[in-house]
NUZA-10180 format. One record per atom (N, C-alpha, C, O): residue in three letters; y, x negated, z negated. Coordinates in steps of 0.001 Angstrom, whole numbers, plus 500000, padded with zeros to 6 digits. Layout:
N
ALAYXZ/...
This chain:
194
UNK476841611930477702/UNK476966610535477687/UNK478407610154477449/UNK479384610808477815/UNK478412609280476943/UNK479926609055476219/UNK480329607801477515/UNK479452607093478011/UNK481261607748477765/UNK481802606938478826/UNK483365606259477958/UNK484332606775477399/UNK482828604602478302/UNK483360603945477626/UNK484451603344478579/UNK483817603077479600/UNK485979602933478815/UNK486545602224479209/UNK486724600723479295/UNK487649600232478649/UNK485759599756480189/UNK485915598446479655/UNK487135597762480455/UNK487618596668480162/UNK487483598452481338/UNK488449597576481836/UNK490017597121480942/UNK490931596470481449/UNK489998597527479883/UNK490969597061479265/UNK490112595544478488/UNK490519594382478461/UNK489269595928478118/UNK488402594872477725/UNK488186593678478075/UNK488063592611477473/UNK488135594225479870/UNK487695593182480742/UNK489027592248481254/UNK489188591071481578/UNK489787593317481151/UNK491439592776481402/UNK492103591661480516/UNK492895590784480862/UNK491515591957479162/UNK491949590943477682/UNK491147589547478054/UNK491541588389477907/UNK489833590054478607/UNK488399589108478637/UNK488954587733479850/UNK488739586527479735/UNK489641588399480869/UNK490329587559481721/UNK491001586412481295/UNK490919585193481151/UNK492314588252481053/UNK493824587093480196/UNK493338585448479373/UNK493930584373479466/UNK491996585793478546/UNK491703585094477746/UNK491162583742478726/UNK491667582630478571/UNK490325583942479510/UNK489832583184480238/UNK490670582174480827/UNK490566580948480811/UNK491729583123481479/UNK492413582250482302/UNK493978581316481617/UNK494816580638482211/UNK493826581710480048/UNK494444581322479405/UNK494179579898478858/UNK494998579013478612/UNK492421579894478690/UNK491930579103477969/UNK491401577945479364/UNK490791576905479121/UNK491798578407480863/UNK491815577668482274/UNK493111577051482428/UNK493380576296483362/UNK493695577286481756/UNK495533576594481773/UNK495666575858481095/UNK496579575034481160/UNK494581575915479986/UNK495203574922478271/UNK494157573728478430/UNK494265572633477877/UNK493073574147479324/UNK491958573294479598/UNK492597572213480995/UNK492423571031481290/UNK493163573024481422/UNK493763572223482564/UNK495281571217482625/UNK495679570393483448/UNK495881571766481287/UNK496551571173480801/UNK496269569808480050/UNK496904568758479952/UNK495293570168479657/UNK494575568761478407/UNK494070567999479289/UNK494268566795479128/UNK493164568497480641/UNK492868567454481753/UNK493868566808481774/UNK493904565598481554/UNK495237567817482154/UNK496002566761483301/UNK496844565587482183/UNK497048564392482398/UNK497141566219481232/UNK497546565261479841/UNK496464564071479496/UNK496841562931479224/UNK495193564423479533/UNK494241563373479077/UNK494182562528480528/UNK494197561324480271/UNK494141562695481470/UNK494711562075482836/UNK495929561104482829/UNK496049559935483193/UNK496712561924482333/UNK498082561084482312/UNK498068560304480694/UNK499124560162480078/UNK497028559939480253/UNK497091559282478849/UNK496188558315479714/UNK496662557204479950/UNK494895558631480227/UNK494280557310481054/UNK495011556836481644/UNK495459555898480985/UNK495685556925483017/UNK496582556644483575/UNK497480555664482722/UNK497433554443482870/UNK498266556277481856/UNK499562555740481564/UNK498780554454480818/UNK499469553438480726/UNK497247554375480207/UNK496477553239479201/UNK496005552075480397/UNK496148550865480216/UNK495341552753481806/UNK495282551868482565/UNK496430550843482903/UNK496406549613482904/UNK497314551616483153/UNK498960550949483907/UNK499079550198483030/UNK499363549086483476/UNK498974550228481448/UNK499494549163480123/UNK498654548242480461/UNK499088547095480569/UNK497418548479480682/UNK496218547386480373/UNK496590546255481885/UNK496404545042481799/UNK497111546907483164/UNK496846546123484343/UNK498021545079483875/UNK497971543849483840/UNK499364546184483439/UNK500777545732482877/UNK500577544333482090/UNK501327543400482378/UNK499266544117480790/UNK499263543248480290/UNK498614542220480943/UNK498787541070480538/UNK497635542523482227/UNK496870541494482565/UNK498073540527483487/UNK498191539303483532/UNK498844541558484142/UNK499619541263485466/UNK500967539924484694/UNK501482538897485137/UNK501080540759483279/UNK502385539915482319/UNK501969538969482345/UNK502636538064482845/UNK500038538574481575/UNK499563537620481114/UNK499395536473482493/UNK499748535304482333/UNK498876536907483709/UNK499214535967484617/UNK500012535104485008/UNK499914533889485175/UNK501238536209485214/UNK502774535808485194/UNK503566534171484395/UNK504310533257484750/UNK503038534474483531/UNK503134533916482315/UNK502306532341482359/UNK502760531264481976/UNK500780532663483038/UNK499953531400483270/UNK500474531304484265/UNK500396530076484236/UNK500975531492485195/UNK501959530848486429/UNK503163530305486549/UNK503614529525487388/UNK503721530902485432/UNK504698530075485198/UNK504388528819484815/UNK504511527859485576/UNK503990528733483686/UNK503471527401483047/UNK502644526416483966/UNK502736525188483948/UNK501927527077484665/UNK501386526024486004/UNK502641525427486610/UNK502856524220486503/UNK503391526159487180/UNK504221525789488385/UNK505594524801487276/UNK506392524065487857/UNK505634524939485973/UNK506198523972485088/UNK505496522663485463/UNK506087521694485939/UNK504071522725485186/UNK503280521312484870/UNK503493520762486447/UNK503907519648486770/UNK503100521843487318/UNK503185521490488978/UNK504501520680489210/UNK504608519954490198/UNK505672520835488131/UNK506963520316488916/UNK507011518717487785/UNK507439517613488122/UNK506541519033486705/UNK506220517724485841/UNK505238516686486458/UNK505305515467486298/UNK504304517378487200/UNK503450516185487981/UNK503673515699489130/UNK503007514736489510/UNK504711516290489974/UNK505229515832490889/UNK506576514722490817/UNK506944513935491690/UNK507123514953489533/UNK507764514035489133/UNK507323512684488661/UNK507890511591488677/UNK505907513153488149/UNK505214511904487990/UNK504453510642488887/UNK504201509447488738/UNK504215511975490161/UNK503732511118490801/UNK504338510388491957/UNK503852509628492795/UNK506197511095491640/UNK507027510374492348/UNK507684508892491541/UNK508336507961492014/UNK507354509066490607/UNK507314507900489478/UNK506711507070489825/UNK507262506000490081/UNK505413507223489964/UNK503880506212490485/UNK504219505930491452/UNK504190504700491485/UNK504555506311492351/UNK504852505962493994/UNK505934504518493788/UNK505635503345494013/UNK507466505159493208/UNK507714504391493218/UNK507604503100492403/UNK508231502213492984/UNK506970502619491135/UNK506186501909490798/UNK504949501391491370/UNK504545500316490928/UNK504358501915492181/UNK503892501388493029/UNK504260500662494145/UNK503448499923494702/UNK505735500831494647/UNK506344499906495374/UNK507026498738494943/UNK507368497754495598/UNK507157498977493852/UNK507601498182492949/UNK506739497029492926/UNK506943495856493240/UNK505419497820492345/UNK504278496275492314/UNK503980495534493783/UNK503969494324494008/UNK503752496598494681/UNK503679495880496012/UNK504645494670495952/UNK504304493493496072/UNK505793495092495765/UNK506936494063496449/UNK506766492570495587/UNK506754491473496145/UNK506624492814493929/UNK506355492089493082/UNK504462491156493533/UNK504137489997493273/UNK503783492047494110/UNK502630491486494622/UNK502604490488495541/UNK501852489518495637/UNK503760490939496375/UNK504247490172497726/UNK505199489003497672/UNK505183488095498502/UNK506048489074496628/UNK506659488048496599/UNK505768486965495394/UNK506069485773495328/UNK504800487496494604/UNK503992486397493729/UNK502955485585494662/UNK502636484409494491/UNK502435486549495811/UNK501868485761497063/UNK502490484341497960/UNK501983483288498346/UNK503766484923498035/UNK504719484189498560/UNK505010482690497921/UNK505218481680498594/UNK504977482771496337/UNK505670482120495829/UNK504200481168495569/UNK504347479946495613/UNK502956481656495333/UNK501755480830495152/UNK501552480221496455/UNK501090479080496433/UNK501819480780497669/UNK501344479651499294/UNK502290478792499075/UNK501998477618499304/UNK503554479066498624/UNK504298478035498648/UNK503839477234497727/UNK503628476088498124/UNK503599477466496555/UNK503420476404495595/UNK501716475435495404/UNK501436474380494836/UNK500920476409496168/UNK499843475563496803/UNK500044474641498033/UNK499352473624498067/UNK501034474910499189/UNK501339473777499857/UNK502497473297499820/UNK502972473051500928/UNK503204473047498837/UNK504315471831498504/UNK504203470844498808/UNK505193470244499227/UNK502731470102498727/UNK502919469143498769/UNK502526468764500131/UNK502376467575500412/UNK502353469670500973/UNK502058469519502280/UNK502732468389503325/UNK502144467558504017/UNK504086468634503203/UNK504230467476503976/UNK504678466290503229/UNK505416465431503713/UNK504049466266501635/UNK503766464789501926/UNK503157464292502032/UNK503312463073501965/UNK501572465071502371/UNK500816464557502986/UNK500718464520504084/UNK499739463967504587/UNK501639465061504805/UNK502081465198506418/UNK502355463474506496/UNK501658462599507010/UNK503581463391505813/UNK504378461949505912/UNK503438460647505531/UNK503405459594506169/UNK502765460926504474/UNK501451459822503971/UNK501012459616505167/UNK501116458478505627/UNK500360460769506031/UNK499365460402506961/UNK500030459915508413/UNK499327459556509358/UNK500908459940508437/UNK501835459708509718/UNK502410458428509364/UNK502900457854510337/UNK502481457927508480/UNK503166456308508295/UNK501571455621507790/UNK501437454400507709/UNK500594456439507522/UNK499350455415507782/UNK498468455379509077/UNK497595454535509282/UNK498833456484509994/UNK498804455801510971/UNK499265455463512227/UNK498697455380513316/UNK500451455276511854/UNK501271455056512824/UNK501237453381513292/UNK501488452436512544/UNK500892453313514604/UNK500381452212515495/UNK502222451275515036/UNK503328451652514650/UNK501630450092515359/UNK502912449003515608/UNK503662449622516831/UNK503030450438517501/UNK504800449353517151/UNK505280449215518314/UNK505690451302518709/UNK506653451695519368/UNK505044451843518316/UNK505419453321517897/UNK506438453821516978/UNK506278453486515805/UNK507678454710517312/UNK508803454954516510/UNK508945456604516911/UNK508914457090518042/UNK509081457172515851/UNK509055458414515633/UNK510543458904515836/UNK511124458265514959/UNK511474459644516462/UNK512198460637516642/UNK512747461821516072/UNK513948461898515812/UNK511886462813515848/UNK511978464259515381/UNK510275464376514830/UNK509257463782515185/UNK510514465329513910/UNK509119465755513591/UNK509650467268512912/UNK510393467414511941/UNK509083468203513666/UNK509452469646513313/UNK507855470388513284/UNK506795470263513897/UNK508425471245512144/UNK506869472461511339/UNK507106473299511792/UNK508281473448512128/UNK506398474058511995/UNK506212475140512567/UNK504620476122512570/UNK503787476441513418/UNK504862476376510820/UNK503773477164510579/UNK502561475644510504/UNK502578474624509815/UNK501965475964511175/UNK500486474800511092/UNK500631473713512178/UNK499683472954512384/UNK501649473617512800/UNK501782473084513906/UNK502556472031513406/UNK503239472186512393/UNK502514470972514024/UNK503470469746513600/UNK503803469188515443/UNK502898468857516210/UNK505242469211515792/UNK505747469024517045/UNK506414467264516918/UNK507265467178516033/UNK506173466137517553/UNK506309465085517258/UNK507109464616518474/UNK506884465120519574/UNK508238463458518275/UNK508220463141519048/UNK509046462107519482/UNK510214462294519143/UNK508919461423519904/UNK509286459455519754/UNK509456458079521058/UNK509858458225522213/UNK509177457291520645/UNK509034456536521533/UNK508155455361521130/UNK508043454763520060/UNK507688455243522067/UNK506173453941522283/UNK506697452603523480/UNK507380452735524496/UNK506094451372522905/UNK506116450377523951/UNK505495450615524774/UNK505742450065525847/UNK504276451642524664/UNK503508451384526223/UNK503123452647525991/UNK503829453332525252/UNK501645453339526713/UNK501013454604527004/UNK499982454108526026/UNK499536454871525169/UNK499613452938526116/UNK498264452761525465/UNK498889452950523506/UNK497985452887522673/UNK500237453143523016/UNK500351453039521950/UNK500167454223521733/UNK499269454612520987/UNK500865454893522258/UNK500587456596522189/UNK499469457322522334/UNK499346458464521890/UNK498410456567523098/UNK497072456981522937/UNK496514456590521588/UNK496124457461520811/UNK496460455185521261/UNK496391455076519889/UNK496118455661518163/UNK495294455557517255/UNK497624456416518526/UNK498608457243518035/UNK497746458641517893/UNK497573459149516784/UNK497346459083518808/UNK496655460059519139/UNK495178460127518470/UNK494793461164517930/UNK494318458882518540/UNK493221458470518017/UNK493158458423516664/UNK492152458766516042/UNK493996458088516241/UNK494364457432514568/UNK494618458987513942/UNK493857459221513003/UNK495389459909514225/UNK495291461086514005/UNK494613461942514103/UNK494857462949513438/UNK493826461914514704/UNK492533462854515149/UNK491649462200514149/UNK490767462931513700/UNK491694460988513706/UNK490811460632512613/UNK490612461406511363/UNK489572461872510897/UNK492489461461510680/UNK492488461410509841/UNK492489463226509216/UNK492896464126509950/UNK491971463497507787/UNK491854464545507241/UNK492500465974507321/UNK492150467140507498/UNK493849465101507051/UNK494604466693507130/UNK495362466576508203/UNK496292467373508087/UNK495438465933509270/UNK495571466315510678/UNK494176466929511725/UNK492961466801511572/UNK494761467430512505/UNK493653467872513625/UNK494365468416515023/UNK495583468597515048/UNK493593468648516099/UNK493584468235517643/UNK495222468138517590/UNK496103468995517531/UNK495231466462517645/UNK496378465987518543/UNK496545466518519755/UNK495426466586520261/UNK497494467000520611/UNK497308467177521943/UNK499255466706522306/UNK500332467063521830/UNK498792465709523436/UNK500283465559524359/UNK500987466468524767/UNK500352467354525338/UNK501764466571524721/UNK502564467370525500/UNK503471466955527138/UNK503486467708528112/UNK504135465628527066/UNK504759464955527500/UNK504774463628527482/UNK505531463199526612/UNK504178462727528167/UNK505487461286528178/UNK505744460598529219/UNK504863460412530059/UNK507113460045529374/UNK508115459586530072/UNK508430458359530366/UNK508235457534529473/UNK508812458035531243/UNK509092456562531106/UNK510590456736530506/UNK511009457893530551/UNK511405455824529986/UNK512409456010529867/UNK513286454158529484/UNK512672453091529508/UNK514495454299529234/UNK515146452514529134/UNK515926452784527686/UNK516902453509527497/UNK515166451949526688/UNK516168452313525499/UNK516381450211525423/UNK515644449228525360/UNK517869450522525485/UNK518404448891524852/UNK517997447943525946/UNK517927446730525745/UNK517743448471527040/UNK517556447443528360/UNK515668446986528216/UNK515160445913528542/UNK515073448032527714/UNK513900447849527751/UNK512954449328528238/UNK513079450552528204/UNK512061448393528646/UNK511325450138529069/UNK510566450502528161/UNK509832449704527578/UNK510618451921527855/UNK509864452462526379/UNK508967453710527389/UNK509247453847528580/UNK508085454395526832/UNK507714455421527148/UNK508182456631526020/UNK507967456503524815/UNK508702457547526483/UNK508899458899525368/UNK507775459333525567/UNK507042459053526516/UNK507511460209524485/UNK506670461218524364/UNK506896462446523723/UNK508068462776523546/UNK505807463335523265/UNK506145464434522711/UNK504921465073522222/UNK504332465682523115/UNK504448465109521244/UNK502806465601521038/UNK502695466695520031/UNK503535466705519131/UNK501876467516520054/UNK501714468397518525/UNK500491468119517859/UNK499507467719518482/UNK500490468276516826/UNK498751467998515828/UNK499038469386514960/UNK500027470106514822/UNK498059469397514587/UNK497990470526513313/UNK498112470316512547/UNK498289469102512449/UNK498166470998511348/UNK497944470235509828/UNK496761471488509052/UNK497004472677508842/UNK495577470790508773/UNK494404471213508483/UNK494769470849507163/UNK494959469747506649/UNK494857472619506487/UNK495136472992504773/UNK493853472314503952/UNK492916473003504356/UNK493431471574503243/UNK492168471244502326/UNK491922472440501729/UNK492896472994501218/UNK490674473072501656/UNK489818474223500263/UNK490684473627499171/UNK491387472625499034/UNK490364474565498532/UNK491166474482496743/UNK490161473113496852/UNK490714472143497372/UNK488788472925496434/UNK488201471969495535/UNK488345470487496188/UNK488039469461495581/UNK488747470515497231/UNK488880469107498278/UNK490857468595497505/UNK491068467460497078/UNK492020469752497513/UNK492789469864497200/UNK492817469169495504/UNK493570468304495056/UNK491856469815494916/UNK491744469400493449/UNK491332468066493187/UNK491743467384492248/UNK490298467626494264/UNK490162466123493965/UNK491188464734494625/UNK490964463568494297/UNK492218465105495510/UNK492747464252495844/UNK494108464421494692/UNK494638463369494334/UNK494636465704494149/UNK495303465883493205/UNK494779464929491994/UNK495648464229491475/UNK493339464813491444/UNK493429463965490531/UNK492713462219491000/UNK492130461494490194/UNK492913461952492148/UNK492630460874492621/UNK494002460448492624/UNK494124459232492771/UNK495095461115492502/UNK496062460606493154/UNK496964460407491909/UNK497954459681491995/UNK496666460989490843/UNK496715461065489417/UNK496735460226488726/UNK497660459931487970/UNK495553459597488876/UNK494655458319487972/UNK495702457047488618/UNK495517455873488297/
């Protein structure tokens, strides 16, 4: 029987093996480090591309905050402009207020009744004078409570007092002054017209 030596065979058969376990393991770890290095680009571009939409947000974020510090203050702007066109329309709807204050106070003001001071105060009208007697000042009181754009007369005070070697009574009263609706306003405006 012929006896063959394989261990040189088997020795090459290795070498080869474990040659072709190094070059295989090489190309893993290379084809590894080619995924790798393709992942890292790809996250690289997503992570840039964010970057990038964040910036531009936090641009518009600082453009709209400028804007809406704009609005704000234009908005105070109109307030104030709102507030003083308010202002300027109460006034110019009751201008003519006290002269209808004065109309109605010299129509009915009793004989023998003389007026003093007459001070406003918002809706309030503070009066205050002198009368020949108590009964004029009651009068006085009646005649106003009548009329339109006055309302509740109420006394405050009266006095006896000596003006010129005569006895007078002082007094002191407040009434209101009752504003007319626009359309009550509109018709004495053109009653008063004609």
């Amino acid at each position: 029987m012929i006896r063959i030596n394989l261990l040189p065979h088997r020795e090459e058969k290795r070498k080869e093996r474990r040659q072709q376990f190094y070059v295989v393991s090489l190309g893993m770890i290379l084809l590894g480090g080619a995924i790798a290095l393709l992942v890292h680009m790809v996250y690289a571009g997503y992570i840039e591309r964010q970057e990038s939409k964040n910036a531009f947000l936090k641009a518009e974020i600082t453009k709209l905050n400028a804007q809406i510090a704009e609005i704000r203050t234009l908005r105070q702007q109109i307030d104030a402009l709102l507030a003083r066109k308010q202002v300027i329309e109460s006034l110019q709807s009751h201008r003519a207020e006290t002269v209808h204050l004065f109309n109605e106070l010299a129509r009915n003001m009793p004989d023998g009744v003389y007026l003093k001071t007459a001070r406003q105060s918002g809706q309030r009208v503070t009066l205050t004078g002198i009368a020949q007697s108590n009964a004029r000042v009651s009068s006085l009181m009646r005649s106003l409570d009548e009329s339109p754009f006055l309302q509740n007369p109420g006394l405050v005070e009266v006095k006896s007092a000596t003006v010129a070697g005569r006895r007078v009574s002082e007094f002191t009263l407040t009434i209101g002054i009752e504003r007319p609706s626009v359309e009550v306003a509109a018709k004495v405006a053109q009653g008063g017209a004609r």
